[in-house]
N, C-alpha and C positions, 0 to 999 in steps of 0.2 A: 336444678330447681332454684327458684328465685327468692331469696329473702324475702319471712313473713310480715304482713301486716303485726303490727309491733305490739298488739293488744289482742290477736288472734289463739286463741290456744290450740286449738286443731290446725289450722295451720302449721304452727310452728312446730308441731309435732312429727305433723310428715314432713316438713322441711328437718328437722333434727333427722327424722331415721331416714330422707332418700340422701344424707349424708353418711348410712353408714353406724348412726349413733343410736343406742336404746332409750325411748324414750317411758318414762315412771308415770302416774298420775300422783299428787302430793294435793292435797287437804289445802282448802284458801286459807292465806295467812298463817302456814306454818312451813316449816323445812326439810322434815321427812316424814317418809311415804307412809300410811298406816295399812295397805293391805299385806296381811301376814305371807311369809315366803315372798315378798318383792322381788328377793336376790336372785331367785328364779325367773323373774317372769320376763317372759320374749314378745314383747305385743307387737303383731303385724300391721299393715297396714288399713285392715281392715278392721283390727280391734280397736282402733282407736277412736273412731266415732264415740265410742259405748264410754271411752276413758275421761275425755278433752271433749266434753258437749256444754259447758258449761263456764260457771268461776271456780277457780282452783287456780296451781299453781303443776310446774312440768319439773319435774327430774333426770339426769340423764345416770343410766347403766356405767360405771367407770369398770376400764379392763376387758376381760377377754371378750362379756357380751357386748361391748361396741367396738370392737377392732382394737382394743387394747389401748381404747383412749384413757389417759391419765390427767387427773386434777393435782398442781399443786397447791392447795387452800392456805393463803398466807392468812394467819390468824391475827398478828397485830402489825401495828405501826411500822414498828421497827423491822419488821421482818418482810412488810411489803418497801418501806425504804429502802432497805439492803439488797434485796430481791434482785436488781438489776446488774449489781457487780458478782452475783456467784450462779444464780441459773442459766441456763444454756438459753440464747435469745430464740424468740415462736412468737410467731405472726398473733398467734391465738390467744388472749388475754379478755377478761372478764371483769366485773365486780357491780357495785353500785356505787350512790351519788356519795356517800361518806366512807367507802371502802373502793375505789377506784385501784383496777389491776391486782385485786386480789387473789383471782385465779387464775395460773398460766398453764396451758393446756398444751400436752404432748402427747404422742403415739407412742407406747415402749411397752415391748409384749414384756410378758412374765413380770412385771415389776411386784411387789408386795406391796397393800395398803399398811400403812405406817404413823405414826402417830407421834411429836416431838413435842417438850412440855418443859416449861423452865424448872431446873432442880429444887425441889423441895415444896413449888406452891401447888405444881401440876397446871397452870396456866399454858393453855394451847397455842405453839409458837407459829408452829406449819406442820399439814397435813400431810403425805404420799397416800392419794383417792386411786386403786386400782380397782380388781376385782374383789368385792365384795362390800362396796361401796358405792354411792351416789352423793350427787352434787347438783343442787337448783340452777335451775339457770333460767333466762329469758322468757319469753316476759310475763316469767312469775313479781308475785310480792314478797318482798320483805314483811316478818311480821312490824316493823318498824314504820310500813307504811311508803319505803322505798323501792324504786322497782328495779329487778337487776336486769343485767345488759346481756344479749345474745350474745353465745358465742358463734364467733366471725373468725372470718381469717380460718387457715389450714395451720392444725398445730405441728408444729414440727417434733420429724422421727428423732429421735435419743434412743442411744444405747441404753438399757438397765443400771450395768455400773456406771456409767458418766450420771444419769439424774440422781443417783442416790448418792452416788460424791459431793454431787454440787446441793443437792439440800441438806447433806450434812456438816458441809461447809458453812451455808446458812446459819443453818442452827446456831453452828457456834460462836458465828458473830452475832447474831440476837444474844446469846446468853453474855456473850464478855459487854456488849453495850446496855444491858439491861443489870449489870453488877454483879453477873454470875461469872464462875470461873467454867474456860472451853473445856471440853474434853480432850481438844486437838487443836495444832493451829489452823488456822481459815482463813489462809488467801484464795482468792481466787483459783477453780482449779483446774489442771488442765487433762481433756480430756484423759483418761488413762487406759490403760488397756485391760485391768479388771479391778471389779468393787469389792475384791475381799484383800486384805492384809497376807501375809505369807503364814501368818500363824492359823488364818481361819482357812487358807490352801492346806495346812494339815490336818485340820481338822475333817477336812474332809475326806484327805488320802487315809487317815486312819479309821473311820466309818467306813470306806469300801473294803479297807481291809478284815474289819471286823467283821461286816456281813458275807463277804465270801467266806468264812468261816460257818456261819450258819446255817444248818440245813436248811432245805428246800420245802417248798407244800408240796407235798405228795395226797391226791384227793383219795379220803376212805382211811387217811392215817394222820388227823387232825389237823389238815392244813393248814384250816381258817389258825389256829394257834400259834401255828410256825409264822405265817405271816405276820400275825398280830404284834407275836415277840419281836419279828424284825424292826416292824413299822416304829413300836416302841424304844429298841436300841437306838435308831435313828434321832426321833423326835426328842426323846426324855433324856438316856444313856447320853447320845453326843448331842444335843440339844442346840440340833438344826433345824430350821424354818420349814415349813410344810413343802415349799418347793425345791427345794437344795434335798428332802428326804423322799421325796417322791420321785426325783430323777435318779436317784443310787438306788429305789428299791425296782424300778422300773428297768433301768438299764444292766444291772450287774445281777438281780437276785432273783427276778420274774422271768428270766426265758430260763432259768433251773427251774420252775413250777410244774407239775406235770395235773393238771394243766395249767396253760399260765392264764394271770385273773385278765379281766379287761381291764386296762387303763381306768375305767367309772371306780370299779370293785378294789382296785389297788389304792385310789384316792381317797376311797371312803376308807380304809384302813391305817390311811395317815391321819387323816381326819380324828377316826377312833380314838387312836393313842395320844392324840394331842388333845384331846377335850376331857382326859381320863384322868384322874390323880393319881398317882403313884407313892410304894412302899419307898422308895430309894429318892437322893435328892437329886434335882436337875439338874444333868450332865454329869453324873458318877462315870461313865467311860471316857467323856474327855477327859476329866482330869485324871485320869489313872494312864500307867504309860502302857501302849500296845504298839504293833508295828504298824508300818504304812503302807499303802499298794499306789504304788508307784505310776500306773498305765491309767491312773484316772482322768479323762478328760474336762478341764475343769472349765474349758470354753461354754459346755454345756449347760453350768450353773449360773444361776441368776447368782446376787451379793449374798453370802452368809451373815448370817442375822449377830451381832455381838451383842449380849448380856449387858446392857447399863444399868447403872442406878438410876431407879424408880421407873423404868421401863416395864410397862403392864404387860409387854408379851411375854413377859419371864417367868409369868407364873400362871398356872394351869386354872380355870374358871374354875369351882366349885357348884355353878348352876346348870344341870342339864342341859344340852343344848337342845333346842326348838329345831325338830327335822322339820319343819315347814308344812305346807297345805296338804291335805291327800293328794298323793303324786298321780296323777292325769292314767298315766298306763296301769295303777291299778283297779280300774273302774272298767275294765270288762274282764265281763265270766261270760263264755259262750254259751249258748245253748238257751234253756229257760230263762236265767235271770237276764240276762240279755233283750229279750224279747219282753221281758216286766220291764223292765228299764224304760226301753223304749219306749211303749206303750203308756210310762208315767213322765216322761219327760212332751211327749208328745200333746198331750192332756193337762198339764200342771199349769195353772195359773203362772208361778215361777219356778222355775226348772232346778230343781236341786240334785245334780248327777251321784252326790257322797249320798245325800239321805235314800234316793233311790238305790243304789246298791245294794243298804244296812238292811233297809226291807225288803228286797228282793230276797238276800243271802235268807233272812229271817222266812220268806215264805215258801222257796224252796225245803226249808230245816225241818219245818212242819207238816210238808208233803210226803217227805221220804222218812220222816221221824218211825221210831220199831220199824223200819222195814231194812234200814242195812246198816252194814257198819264196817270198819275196817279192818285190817287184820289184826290190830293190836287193842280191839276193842270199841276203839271210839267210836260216839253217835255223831249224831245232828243239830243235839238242842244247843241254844247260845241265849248268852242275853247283850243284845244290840241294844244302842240308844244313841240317836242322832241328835243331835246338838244345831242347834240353830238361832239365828236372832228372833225377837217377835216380829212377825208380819213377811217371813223370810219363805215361807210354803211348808212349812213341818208337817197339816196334818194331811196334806194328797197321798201322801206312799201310803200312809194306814188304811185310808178311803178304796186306793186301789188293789192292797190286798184281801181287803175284806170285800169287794167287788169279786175278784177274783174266786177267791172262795165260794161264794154264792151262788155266781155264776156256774160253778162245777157240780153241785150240788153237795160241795162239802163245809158248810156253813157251822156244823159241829166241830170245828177243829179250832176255831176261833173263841177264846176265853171272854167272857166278861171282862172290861176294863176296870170295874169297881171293885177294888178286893175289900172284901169288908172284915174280912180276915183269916187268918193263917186255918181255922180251918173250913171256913169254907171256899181258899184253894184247893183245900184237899180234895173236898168234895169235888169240885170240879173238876180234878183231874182225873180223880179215880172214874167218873163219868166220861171221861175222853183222855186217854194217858198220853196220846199227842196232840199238844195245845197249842197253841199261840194266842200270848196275852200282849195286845197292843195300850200302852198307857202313855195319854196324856198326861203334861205336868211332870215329867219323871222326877225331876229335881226337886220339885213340891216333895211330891213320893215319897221321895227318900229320907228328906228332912224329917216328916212325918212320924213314918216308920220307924226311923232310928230314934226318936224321943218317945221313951215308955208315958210321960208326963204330960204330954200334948194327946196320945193317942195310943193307951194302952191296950187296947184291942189289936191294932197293929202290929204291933210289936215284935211278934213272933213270926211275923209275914218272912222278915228278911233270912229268918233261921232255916224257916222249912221252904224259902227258895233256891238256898246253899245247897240243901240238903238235896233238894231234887235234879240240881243239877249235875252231882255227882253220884246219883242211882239211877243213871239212866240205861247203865249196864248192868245193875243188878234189880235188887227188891226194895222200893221206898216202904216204911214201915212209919206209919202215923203216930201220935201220942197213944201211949199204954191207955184205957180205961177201964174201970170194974166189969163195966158190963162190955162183954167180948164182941157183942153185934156193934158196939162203935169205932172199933180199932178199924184203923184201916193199911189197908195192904195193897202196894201198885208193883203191877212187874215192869221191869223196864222201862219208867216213865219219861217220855220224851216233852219236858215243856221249855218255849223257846220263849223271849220276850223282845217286843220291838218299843222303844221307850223314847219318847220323844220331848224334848226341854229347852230354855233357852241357857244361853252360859251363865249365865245369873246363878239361876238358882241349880243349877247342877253342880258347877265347883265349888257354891258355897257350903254343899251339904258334903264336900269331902274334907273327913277328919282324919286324924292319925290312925284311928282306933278299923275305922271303915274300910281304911288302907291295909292296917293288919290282920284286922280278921279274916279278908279274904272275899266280902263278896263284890267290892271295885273291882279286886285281881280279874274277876269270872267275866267281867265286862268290856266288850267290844265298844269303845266310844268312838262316833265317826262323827269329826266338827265339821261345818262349813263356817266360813266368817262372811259371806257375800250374802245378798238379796239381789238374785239376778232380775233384770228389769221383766214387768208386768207383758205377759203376752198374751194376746186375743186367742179364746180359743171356745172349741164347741165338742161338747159330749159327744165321745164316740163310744160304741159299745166296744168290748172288748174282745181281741183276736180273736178269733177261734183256732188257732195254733195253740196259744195259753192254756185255753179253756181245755181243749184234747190231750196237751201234758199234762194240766192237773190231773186230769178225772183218769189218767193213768196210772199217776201215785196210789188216787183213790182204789182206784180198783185190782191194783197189785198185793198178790198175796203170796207170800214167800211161806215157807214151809213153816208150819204151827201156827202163824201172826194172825190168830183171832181175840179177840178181844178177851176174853176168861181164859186165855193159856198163854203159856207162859214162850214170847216168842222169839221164834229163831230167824234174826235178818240175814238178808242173803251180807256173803262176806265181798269187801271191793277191792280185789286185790292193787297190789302196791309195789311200780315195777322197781327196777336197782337202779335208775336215775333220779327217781324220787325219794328213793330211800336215803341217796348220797346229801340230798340236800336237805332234809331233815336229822342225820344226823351235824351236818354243819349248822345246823340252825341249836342243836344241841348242846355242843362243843360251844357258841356265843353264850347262850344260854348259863351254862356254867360256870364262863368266866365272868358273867356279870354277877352270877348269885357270889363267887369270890371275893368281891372286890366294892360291889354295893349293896350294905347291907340294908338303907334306907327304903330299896324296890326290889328288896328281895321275893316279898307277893307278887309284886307284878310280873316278874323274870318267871316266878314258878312255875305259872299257868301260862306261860308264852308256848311252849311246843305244843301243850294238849290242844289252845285253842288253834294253834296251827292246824294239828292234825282234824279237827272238825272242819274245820275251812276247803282242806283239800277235798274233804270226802263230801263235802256240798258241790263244791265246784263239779266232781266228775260229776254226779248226779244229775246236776246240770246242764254239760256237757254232752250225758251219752244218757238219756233214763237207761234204755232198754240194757244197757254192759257200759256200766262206769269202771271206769279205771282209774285211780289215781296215777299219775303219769306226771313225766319232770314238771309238764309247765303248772298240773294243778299244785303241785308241792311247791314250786318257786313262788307264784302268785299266795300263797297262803303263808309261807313261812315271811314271804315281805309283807303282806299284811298286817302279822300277829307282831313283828318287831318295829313297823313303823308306829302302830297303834301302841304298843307298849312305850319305846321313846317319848312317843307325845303324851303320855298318862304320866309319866314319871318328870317332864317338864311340868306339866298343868299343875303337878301335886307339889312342885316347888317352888310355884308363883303363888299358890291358893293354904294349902296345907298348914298351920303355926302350929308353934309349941308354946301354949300360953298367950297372953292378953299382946305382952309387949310387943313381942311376934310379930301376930295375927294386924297391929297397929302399922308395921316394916313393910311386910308385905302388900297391904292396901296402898301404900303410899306408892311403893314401886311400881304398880299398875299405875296408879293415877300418870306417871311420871311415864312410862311407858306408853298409855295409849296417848298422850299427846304425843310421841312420836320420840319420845326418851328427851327431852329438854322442856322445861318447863322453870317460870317465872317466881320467881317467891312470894307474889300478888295472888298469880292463880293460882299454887297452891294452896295457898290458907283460902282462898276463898271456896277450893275443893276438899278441905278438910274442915270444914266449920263444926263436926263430929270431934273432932278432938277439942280438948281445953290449952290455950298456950303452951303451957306450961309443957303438956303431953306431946305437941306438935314438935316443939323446939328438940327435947329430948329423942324422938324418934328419927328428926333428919340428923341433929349431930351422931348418933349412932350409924346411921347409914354414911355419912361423910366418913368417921374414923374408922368402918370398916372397908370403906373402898366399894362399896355399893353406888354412891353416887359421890360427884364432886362438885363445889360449888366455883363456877366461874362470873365474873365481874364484866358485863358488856357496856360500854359508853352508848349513851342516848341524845337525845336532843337535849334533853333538860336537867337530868342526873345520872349517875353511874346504874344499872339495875344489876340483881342478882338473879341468875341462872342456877337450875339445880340441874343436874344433863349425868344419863347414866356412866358410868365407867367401864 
């Protein structure tokens, strides 16, 4: 493929990846990417039209999603000066018109991105960009107004330990010419034959030795545990790098698993225990003496990570990590919801595959609502609420399951949106005990509802939604009153809610208080961050497949399920492959309620909303003999924990304790949706809500906590300051 026209951005795009290379879409006039879960994303060739149609700027994937391509990002003067006596020479070299040869680009599988900072300011000296990073390139802008230069040329192969020799060689000449003292001396160095010290070779012989010591996962005798602990001894205990503890737990401790995890499942358990805080301090097993195992192959491992001073990977985040976008494979349920899906994607102005699910899950809930349940009780009802921008298609899914419904001739199942209040929910339910209330606005709603002072009639809406949601196996019992003909009495009320809002005002209406009371816990939140582009389309009536599932719910009547008695759903049994994973989903469960007390509602209700999940899914699946069976338990128990993960992020970005707080946290979005770096101009000009005085005190507190850092970039005209997450 021929080098692009130099102003092209699709172009240059497919010329990036028929090299081979991932290419990002980035926001005109800034440096990173703002759609969530980027890290993830594999655009092909054909998605890229939809990406690169326009002005913007192009990003490439560093690491394993481009072939293991690696950025070295020289951050200043001095470190691109020096650059040429300690890095290993590559044809491939980048930058722009005041930063010339800033980035030198190499292929080295497994390398770790890495991060080098002169002692004491935290000024960025030079980068290691692998996997889990990106880097601008061609022919993007600088927000500066300057445009950067394609990368050209084939970067040259490097071993792991040789680049991270020679950048840490680097390093240490930047720090002794800039007046700092090296860690090490740094001549130029010569290729070596491994990147770790002989002390960090024991470190490792004595980690294998310790984990052949530890039992095995044996599945149905708390595996997910035993691994956990491993994963943990590894990362925390001897406090190694996620790749140096994923190859000892893979190679020496996973073929003892009966059965062993995949490769995915073992990562994400390193992953686990490194984004976790711990009782014990980092590295209580290295430094305590244990024996060595000798047969460890150490060719295997990339460079072991050493512990410096003021090196941020030394210490464990304290902010939830962000699992990223709803993950692609779980957006099919077979059977009904499937066929809803479709039929709203196919019809939707703009195609929202998460919001389509949330309703599907929800219109199935209230089909099969009193009519089954599983063996250990659970129903159907949930309360969903999809999350979307304005103008993003939020209200089609409502439209098509109230369509749906109609069309069946079960139009009584479907709630008024207007609650005008707690008890004339009652009333409506006790008129149809399986409901479905679809509400506009949710995060209005909520807001609403939860202030007695705004909307005292409401007020009690939220209490007696709590409440219903957990009598759906038993007898809902209404407010006491004198006279006996107004009490009300529901047997086994099934009502579900599909809630739809933008991020706005749904996370602002989450408080502490909303989080412990328990009815956030009950909630299924399914975000999208996209507006997929505008598609022509024309009313079609709705399958008649759909319409003959429903009106089978409708017309299934299981033993006693009339309306004035009290009823018995058929049971869906739950075979011992499903049961194994819901107790593993248990067993997490547990050790989270251990160890985080801040999401301990939210953990609570993680297996129960599982176990409704799976028993929609068969439903689903099979009307006429549902079963819950492994993959409905697998798909639901991933469900309820990715959705819980991401409640427990959102309530750590939105969530404050108090004024001051609530002031940290706004800031660090503002700072974040630009792309985590932002100007100390545009900031104040995006907090013009604060007074000086109050601005100044909430960034210095986010600097002395290590929230954010302030770095000094040279301009045309004067020095500017940067505020850029840490």
């Amino acid at each position: 493929m021929t080098e692009p026209n130099a102003n092209n951005l699709l172009e240059a795009a497919k010329w990036y990846l028929g090299r081979g290379f991932r290419p990002i879409p980035i926001p005109a006039g800034e440096k990173a990417p703002r759609i969530r879960g980027w890290t993830k994303l594999r655009l092909g060739k054909a998605d890229l039209q939809q990406h690169f149609n326009g002005l913007g700027n192009i990003g490439l994937l560093m690491g394993e999603p481009s072939g293991w391509l690696v950025d070295i990002d020289l951050d200043c003067p001095e470190a691109i000066e020096l650059a040429p006596q300690y890095l290993p020479p590559t044809p491939a070299k980048s930058g722009r018109a005041s930063a010339l040869n800033s980035h030198w680009w190499y292929i080295c599988p497994h390398i770790a991105t890495k991060k080098h900072a002169l002692p004491g300011t935290r000024q960025p000296i030079v980068e290691i960009r692998s996997t889990g990073a990106q880097t601008i390139v061609g022919p993007s802008m600088h927000p500066s107004g300057e445009r950067y230069g394609p990368l050209e040329g084939e970067p040259a192969a490097v071993k792991p330990e040789v680049l991270t020799a020679a950048v840490r060689a680097l390093v240490d000449a930047v720090i002794e010419r800039c007046g700092g003292v090296a860690k090490r001396p740094a001549p130029p160095p010569r290729a070596p034959t491994s990147g770790r010290s002989s002390s960090c070779d024991t470190v490792l012989k004595r980690a294998a030795a310790y984990l052949d010591a530890m039992p095995p996962a044996i599945s149905g005798q708390s595996g997910h545990n035993a691994t956990y602990a491993a994963a943990t001894a590894m990362v925390h205990g001897f406090d190694l790098d996620s790749d140096a503890a994923f190859g000892l737990l893979r190679d020496r401790y996973n073929s003892r698993c009966q059965p062993p995890w995949s490769e995915k499942e073992l990562q994400h358990k390193v992953e686990d225990a490194a984004g976790k805080p711990h009782n014990r301090p980092l590295g209580w097993l290295r430094d305590a003496k244990a024996a060595d195992a000798q047969d460890v192959d150490l060719s295997s491992f990339g460079p072991l990570s050493e512990p410096t001073v003021g090196d941020e990977q030394s210490t464990r985040p304290e902010r939830p990590p962000d699992p990223g976008p709803f993950p692609d494979d779980l957006l099919c349920v077979p059977g009904f919801i499937n066929k809803v899906m479709a039929y709203n994607l196919a019809t939707a102005t703009r195609a929202q595959p998460v919001l389509a699910l949330a309703a599907g899950i929800c219109l199935q809930s209230v089909l099969c609502g009193r009519k089954v349940r599983d063996e250990r009780g659970n129903r159907t009802n949930l309360y969903c609420v999809g999350v979307a921008s304005s103008g993003a298609g939020k209200d089609h899914a409502r439209k098509v399951n109230k369509n749906v419904l109609f069309a069946s001739g079960l139009v009584e199942h479907e709630g008024n949106e207007d609650l005008a209040s707690d008890a004339g929910l009652v009333t409506a339910v006790e008129a149809e005990p399986a409901i479905l209330f679809q509400i506009d606005e949710f995060g209005r709603f909520l807001r609403t509802i939860g202030d007695p002072k705004k909307a005292p009639h409401l007020f009690n809406v939220l209490t007696v939604l709590m409440k219903l949601y957990s009598s759906a196996d038993t007898i809902f019992k209404g407010k006491a009153y004198a006279d006996k003909k107004r009490n009300k009495v529901i047997n086994q009320p099934c009502v579900s809610v599909y809630g739809t809002t933008v991020p706005e005002h749904f996370f602002a209406s989450l408080t502490a208080d909303s989080l412990s009371d328990g009815f956030i816990a009950r909630l299924l939140v399914f975000e999208t961050d996209s507006t997929p582009p505008r598609q022509r389309v024309k009313a079609t009536p709705i399958p008649e497949e759909i319409i003959m599932a429903a009106r089978w719910w409708g017309e299934f009547r299981p033993s006693g399920n009339l309306r004035n008695q009290h009823p018995e759903p058929l049971v869906v049994p739950v075979d011992d492959e499903a049961g194994l994973v819901f107790d593993a989903l248990a067993e997490l469960v547990d050790r989270e309620l251990a160890r985080d007390q801040r999401g301990r509602s939210l953990w609570a209700r993680a297996e129960e909303k599982a176990c409704r999940l799976a028993l929609i899914y068969a439903c689903s699946a099979n009307h006429e003999r549902p079963v819950i069976d492994h993959a409905a338990a697998k798909w639901a128990c991933d469900v309820s924990e990715y959705l819980t993960r991401r409640m427990l992020h959102v309530a750590h970005e939105w969530v404050a304790e108090g004024n001051f707080d609530a002031r940290q946290k706004r800031v660090m979005r503002i700072v974040r949706r630009a792309g985590g770096r932002i100007s100390r101009s545009v900031l104040c000009r995006k907090t013009q809500w604060l007074t000086l005085r109050e601005r100044q005190e909430v960034i210095d507190n986010l600097l002395e906590t290590g929230q954010l850092e302030q770095v000094v970039e040279k301009t045309a005209t004067k020095p500017g300051v940067i505020y850029a997450l840490v």
